[in-house]
N, C-alpha and C positions, 0 to 999 in steps of 0.2 A: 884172490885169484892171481895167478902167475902167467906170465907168458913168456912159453921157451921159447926159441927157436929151432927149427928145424936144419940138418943141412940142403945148403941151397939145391948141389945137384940131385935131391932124389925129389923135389917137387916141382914140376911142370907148371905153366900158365893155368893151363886145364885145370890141376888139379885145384889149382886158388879159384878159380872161378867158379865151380862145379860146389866147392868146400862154401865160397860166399853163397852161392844159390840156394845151398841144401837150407842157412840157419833163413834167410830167406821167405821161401817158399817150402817152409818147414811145415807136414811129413810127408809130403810129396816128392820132393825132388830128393829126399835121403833114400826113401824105399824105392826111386830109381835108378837112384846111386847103386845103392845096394844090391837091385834085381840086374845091374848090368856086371858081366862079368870082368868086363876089359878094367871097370873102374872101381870095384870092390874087392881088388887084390892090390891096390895101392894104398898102402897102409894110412900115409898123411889125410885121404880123403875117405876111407871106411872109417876115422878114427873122428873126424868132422860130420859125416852121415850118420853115423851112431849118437854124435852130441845133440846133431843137430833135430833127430828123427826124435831123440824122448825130451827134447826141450818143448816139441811141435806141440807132444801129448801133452804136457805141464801145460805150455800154453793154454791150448782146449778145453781142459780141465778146468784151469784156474782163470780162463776169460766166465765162465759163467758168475763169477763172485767179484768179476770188475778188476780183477789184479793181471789178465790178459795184456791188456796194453801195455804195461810195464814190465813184462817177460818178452813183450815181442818188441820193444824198444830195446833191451839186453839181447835178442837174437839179431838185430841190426848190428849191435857192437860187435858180439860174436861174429859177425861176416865179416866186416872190415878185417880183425885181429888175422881171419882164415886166408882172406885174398891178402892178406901183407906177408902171408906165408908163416903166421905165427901159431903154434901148437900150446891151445889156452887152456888151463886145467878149470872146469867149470865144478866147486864145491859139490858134494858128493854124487852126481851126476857121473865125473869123469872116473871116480873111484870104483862106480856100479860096475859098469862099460867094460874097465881093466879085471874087473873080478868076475863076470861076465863070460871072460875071453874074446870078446867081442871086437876089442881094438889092445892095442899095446900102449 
């Protein structure tokens, strides 16, 4: 996994705090993300909603076989990397998403 950087003027407080909540309080707070308009036309944080919304589902899926906890400890990291304002490629997850059109 990589982590870009974004530049700084096009990401707001907001958008890191909203981006940590999503991986978070993942798939709740991304499909809110996303159902709100003002905040799913900001790229850095539709692009964080989207990771963070099919990490939620992986989560859920794979807590019934005990591997849950250890994908929801990686979505804590994922939020840190988000609120430091960093743009993290998650292994074919972030590949999906781009091919998708979903995010850039």
């Amino acid at each position: 996994m990589s982590a870009q950087g974004v530049p700084a003027g096009e990401i707001t407080s907001d958008d890191k705090l909203w981006a940590c909540l999503s991986y978070i309080f993942t798939p709740l707070i991304p499909i809110i993300v996303l159902l709100m308009e003002d905040k799913k036309n900001r790229p850095f944080l539709r692009y964080h909603a989207f990771n963070a919304l099919v990490m939620g589902i992986i989560t859920i899926l794979l807590s019934f076989i005990f591997i849950g906890c250890l994908v929801y400890i990686y979505n804590i990291y994922l939020a840190v990397k988000a609120y430091q304002g960093a743009k993290v490629e998650i292994p074919v997850v972030s590949n999906f998403i781009r091919n998708q059109g979903w995010a850039q």
